[in-house]
C-alpha positions as CSV (number, residue, x, y, z in Angstrom):
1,X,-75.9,-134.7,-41.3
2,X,-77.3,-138.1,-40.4
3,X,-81.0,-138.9,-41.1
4,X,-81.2,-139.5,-37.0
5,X,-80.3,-136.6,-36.3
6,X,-82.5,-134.9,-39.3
7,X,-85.6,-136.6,-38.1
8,X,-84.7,-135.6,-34.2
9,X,-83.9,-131.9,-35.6
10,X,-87.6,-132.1,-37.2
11,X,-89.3,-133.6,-35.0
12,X,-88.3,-131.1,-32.6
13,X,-89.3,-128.3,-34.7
14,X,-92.5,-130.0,-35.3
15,X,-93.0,-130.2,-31.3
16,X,-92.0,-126.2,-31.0
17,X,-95.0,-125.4,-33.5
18,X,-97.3,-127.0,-32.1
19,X,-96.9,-126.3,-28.6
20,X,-95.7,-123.0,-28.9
21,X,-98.9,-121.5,-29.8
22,X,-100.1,-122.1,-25.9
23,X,-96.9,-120.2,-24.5
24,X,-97.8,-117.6,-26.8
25,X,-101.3,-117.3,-25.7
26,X,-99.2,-116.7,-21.6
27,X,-97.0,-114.2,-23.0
28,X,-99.8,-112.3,-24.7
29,X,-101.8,-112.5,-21.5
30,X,-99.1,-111.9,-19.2
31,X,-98.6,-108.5,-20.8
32,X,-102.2,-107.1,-21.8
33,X,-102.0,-104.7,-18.5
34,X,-99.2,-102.8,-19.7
35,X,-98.5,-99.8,-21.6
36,X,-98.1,-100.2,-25.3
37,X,-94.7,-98.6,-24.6
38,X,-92.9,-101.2,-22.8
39,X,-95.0,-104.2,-24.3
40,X,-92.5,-105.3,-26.6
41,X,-89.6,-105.0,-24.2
42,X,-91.6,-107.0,-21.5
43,X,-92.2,-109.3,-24.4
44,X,-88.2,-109.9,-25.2
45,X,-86.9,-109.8,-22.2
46,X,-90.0,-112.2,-20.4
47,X,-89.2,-115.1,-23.4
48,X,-85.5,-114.6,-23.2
49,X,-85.2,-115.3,-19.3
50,X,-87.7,-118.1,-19.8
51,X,-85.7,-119.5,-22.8
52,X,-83.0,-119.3,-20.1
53,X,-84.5,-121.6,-17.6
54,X,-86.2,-123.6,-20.2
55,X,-83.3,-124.9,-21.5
56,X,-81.4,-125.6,-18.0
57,X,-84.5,-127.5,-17.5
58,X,-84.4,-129.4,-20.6
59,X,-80.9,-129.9,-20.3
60,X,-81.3,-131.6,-17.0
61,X,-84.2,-133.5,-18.4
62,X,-82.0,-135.2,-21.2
63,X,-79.4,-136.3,-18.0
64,X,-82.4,-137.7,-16.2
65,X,-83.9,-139.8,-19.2
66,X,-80.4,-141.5,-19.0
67,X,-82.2,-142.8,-15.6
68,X,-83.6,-146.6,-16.3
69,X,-87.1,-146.6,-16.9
70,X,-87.3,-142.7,-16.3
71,X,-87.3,-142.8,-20.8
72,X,-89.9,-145.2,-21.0
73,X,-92.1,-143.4,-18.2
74,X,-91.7,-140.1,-19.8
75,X,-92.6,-142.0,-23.2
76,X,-95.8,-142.3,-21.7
77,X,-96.3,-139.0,-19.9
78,X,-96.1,-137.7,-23.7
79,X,-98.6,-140.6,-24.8
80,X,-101.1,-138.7,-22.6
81,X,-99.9,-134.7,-23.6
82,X,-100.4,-136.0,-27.2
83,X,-104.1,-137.3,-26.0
84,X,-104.6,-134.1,-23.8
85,X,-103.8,-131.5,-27.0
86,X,-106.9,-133.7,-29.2
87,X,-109.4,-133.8,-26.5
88,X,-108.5,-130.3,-24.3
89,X,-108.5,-127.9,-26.8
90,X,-110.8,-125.8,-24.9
91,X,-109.0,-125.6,-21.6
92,X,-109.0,-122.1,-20.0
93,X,-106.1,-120.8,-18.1
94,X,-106.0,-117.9,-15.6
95,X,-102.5,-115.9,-16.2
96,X,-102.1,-113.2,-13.8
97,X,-101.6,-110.1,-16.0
98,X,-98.5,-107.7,-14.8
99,X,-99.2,-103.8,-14.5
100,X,-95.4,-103.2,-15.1
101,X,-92.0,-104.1,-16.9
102,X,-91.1,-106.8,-14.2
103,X,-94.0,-108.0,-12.5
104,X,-95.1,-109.0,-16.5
105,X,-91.7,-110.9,-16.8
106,X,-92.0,-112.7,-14.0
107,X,-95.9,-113.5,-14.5
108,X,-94.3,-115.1,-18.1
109,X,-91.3,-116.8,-16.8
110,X,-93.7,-118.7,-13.9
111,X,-96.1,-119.8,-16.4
112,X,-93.9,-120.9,-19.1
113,X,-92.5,-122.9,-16.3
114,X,-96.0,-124.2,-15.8
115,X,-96.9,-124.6,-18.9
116,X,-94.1,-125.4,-20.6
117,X,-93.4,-129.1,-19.4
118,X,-94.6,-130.9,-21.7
119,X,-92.5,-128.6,-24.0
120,X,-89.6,-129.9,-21.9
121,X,-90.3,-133.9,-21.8
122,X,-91.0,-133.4,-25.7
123,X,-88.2,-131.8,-26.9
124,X,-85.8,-133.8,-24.4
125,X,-87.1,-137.1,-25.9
126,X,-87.1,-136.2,-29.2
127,X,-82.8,-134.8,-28.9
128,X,-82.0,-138.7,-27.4
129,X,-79.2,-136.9,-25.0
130,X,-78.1,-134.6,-28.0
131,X,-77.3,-131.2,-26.4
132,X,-76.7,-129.2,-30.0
133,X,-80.4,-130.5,-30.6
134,X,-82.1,-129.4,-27.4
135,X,-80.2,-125.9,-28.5
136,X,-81.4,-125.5,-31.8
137,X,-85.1,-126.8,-30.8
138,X,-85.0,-123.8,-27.9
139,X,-83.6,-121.2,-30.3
140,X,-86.3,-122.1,-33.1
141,X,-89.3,-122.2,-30.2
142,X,-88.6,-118.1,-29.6
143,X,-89.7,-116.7,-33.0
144,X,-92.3,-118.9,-32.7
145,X,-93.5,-118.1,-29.6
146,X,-92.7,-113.9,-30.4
147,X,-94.6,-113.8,-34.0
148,X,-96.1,-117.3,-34.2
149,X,-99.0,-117.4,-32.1
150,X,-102.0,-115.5,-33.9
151,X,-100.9,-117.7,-37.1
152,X,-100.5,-120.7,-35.3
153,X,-104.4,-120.0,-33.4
154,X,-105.7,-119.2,-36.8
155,X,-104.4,-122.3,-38.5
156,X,-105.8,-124.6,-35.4
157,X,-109.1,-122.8,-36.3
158,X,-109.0,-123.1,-39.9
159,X,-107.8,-126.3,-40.2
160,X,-108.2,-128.5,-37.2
161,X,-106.3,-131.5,-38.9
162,X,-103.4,-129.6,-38.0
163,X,-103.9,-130.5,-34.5
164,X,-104.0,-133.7,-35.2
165,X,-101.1,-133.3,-37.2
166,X,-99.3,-132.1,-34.0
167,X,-100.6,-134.8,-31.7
168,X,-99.3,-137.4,-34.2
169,X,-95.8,-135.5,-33.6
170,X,-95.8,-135.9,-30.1
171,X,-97.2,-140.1,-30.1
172,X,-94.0,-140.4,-32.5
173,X,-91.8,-138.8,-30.0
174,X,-93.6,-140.9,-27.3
175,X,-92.8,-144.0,-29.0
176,X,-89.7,-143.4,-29.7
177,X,-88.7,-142.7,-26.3
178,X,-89.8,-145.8,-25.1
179,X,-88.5,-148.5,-27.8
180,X,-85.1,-146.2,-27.2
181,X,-85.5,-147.1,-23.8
182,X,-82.0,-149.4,-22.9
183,X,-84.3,-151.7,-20.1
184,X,-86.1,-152.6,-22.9
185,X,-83.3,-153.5,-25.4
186,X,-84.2,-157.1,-25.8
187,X,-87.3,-156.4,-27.1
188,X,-87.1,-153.7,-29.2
189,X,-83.4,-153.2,-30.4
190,X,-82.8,-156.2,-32.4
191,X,-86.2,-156.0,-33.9
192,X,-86.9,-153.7,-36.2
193,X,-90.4,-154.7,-37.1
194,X,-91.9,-155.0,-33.7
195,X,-90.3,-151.6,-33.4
196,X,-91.9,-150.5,-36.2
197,X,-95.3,-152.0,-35.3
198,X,-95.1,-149.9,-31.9
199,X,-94.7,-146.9,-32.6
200,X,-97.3,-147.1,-35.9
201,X,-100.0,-148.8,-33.0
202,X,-99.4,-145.7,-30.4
203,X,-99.4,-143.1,-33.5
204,X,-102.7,-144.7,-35.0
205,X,-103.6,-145.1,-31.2
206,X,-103.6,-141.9,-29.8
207,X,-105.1,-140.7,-33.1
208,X,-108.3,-142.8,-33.0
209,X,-108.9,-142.6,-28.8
210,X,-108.6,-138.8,-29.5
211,X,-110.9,-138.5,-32.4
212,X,-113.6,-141.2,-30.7
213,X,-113.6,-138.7,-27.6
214,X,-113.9,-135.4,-29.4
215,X,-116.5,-137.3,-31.7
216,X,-118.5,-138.2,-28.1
217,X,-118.2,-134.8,-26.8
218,X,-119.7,-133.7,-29.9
């Protein structure tokens, strides 16, 4: 195993824990009408379908980054997910709760649609076009998603470094994306340290506009 593809197989991880807990949050909202009885089986078979067109979606997603610019401008959508998950940490979302088996499943396969795009560019960016990544990233999200979420809520709670942990993940990713971008080869591909310097000024970036904004709100 290369270190590449170690790093890309971490990062990804790394991008499942942290945004899994907000899929988590849909799926536990999704089914709170039902019967205790066919929670769990709403629960399964809402995240399986989802995983499904998840990862035709991310699949698709890794073609389309092969699209000039398309990496770079994705780089930045990330940039600002990464600045969103610092500073929007109280954002409320209205899930439409289902009252049976398949109206839950398809109130958690819409909104993990919805909600799961930044999920998408992340973990697309992060593989670099590697298909057995973007497999193994999806497979690890669904445990997370399933058992993860009340531990992953707590631990934002407890200790909200972690957050900033995450959103450090995701400016990596970001700026790796775009110095990977092939448009801007020239610049970035025979120079290691200016490559270097990027992605340690977006990182230390995002990080600093994030805190300065919470600190204002405050």
């Amino acid at each position: 195993m290369d270190t590449d593809f170690l790093i890309s197989l971490l990062t990804i991880i790394g991008i499942d824990i942290i945004l899994g807990g907000d899929n988590a949050i849909v799926v536990a909202l999704a089914c709170r009408n039902l019967p205790k009885e066919i929670r769990n089986r709403a629960i399964v078979l809402g995240i399986c379908l989802a995983l499904v067109t998840r990862m035709s979606l991310t699949v698709v997603a890794v073609q389309l980054l092969e699209v000039p610019f398309l990496l770079a401008v994705s780089g930045a959508l990330l940039i600002y997910i990464a600045y969103s998950l610092l500073t929007d940490q109280g954002d409320d979302r209205e899930i439409e709760g289902g009252t049976n088996l398949w109206s839950a499943i398809k109130a958690i396969i819409i909104a993990d649609l919805v909600m799961g795009f930044d999920n998408v560019i992340a973990v697309a960016g992060a593989a670099h076009g590697d298909h057995t990544l973007v497999l193994i990233g999806l497979i690890v999200s669904v445990p997370i998603i399933i058992w993860g979420s009340k531990l992953i809520l707590k631990a934002f709670d407890r200790f909200p470094i972690i957050i900033y942990l995450g959103a450090g993940i995701l400016a990596f990713t970001a700026s790796r994306m775009i110095t990977h971008e092939d448009m801007f080869a020239p610049l970035f591909h025979h120079n290691p340290i200016l490559t270097l310097s990027f992605q340690i000024f977006v990182i230390v970036a995002v990080l600093l506009v994030g805190w300065f904004q919470n600190k204002t709100k405050k």
